[in-house]
C-alpha distance (Angstrom), angle and dihedral (degrees) to the residues before:
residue distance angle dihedral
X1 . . .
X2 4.10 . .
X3 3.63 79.8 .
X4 3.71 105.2 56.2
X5 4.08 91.3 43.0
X6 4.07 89.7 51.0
X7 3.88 80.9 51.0
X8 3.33 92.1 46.1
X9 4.16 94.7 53.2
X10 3.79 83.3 50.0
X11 3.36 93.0 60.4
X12 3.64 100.3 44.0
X13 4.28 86.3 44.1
X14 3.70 90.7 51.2
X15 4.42 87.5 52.9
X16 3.56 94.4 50.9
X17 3.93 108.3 112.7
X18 3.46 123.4 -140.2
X19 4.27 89.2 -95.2
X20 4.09 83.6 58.5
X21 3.76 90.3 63.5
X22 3.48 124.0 89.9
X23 4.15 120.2 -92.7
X24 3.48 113.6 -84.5
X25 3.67 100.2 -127.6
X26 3.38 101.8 96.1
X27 3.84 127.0 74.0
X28 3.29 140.0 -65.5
X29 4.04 89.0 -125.6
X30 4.08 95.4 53.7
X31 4.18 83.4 38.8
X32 3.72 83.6 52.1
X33 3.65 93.7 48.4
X34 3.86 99.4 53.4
X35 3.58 90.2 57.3
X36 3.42 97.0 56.7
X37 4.12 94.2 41.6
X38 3.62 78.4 51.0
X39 3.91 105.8 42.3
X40 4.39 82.2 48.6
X41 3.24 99.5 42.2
X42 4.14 86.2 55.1
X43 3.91 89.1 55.7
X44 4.46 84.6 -114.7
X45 4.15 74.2 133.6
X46 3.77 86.0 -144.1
X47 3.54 101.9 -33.3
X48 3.84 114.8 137.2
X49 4.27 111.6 -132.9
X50 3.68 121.9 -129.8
X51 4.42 82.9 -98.0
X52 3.49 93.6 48.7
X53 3.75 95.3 48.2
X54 3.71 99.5 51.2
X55 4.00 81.7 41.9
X56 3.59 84.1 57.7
X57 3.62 98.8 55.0
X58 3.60 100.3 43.1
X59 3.75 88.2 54.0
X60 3.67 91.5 49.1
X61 3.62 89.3 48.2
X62 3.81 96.3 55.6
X63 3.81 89.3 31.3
X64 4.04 92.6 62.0
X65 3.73 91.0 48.1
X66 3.97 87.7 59.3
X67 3.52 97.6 32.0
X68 3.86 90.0 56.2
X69 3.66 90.3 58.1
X70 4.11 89.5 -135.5
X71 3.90 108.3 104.8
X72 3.80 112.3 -154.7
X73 3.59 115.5 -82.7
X74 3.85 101.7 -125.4
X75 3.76 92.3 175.8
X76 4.04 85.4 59.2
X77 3.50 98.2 40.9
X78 4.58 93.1 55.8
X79 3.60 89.6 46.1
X80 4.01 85.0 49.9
X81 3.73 81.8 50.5
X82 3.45 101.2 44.3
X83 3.71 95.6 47.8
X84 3.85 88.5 49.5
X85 3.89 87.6 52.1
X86 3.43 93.9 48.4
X87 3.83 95.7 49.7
X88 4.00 81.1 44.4
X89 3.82 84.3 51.3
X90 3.87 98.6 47.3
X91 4.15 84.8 40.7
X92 3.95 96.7 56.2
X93 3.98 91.3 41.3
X94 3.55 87.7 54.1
X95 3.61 94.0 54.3
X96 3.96 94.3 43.9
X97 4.24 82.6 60.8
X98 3.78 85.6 45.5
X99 3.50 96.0 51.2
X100 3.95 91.9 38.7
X101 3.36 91.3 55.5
X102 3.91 92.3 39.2
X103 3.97 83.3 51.9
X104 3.96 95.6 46.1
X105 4.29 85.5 48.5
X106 3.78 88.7 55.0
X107 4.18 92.6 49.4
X108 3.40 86.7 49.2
X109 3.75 92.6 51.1
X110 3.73 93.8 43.8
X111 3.52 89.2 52.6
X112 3.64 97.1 56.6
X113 3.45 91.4 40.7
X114 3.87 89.8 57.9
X115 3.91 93.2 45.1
X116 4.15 82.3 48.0
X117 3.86 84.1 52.7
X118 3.88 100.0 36.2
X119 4.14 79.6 47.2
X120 3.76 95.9 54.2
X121 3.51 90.0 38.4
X122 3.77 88.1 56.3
X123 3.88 89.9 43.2
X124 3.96 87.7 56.5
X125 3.89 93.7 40.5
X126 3.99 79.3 54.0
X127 3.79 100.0 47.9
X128 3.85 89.7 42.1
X129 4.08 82.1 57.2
X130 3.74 95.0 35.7
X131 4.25 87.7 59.1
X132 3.23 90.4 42.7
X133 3.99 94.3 48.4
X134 4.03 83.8 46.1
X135 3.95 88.0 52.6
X136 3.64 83.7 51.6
X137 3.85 99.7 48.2
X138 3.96 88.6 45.0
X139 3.79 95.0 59.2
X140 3.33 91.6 43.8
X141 3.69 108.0 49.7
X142 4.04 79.2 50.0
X143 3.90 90.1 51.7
X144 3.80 80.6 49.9
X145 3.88 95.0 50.4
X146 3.82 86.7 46.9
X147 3.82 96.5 46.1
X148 3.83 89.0 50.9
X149 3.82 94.5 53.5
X150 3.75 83.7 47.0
X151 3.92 91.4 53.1
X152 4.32 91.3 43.3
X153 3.92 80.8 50.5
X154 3.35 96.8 53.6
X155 3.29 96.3 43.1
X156 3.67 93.9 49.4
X157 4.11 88.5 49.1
X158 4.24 82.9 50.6
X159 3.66 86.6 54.7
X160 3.84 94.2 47.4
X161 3.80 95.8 43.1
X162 3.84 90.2 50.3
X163 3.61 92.3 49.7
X164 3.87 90.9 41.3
X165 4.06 79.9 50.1
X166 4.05 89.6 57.1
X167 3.66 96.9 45.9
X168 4.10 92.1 49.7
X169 3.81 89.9 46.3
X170 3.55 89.0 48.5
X171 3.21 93.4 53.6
X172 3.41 95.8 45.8
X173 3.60 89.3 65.3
C-alpha cells in the first residue's frame, strides 16, 4: 500500500504547475533541500523525478550565472543579435536580387522559347501552305499541259476545217 501512496505523491508532484512551486527567492541550498525531504519522504530513496530533475537544471543554470560572479551582459548579447539580424538582413536581400534576377532570366527564357515555338509554329503553318501551294502549282502546270494540247488540237482541227472548206468550195465550183 506504501507503494501506491508514494505513487500517488508522484503523481500529484509531477501536476504541480510552476505557480504550485515554492517562490524562488530563497536559495538554491534550502531549494535543494526540499527536494530531497521530498524525493525521501516519497520512498524515490534518492532518486530525482522527472520535476525535480528539470528543477535541478534550471536552478543550476541560474545558480552558475550567480555563482560565477559575471551577470550576463545583455547590452553584448542585442548587439550580438542585432549584428546577426543585420547580416540575416543583408543575406535575405541578397537572395531576393538573386532570385529577381533568377526570375527575370527565366521570363526571358520563356519568352524566347515561345517566339522559338510561335516561330516553328509559323514554319509549320508555312510548310502546311507551301505543300499545299505545290499541290496547287502541280495541277496547274498539268491543266496547262492539257490546255496547250487542247489549243495545238484546235488549231490542228482549224487547219483541217479550212482545208476541208477549200476542197468543198472547190468543188462547188
Amino acid at each position: 500500500m506504501s507503494t501506491l501512496s508514494s505513487s500517488s505523491r508522484e503523481q500529484a508532484r509531477a501536476r504541480r504547475t510552476p505557480s504550485d512551486l515554492p517562490p524562488s527567492s530563497s536559495s538554491r541550498a534550502s531549494r535543494h533541500e526540499r527536494e530531497s525531504k521530498l524525493d525521501s519522504s516519497a520512498g524515490g530513496a534518492g532518486r530525482p523525478t522527472p520535476l525535480s530533475s528539470r528543477r535541478d537544471n534550471s536552478s543550476r543554470g541560474a545558480g552558475q550565472a550567480a555563482d560565477d560572479g559575471s551577470p550576463k551582459d545583455y547590452k553584448k548579447m542585442y548587439e550580438q543579435a542585432l549584428q546577426t539580424n543585420e547580416k540575416l538582413k543583408s543575406r535575405l536581400e541578397d537572395s531576393k536580387k538573386e532570385l529577381a534576377r533568377i526570375q527575370a532570366r527565366l521570363e526571358r527564357v520563356n519568352q524566347k522559347q515561345g517566339k522559338v515555338s510561335e516561330r516553328s509554329n509559323v514554319m509549320d503553318k508555312d510548310k502546311g501552305e507551301k505543300h499545299i501551294l505545290e499541290k496547287k502549282i502541280s495541277e496547274m502546270e498539268d491543266e496547262l499541259k492539257v490546255r496547250t494540247e487542247l489549243k495545238n488540237e484546235n488549231q490542228r482541227l482549224k487547219d483541217e476545217n479550212g482545208a476541208l472548206i477549200r476542197v468543198i468550195s472547190k468543188l462547188s465550183k
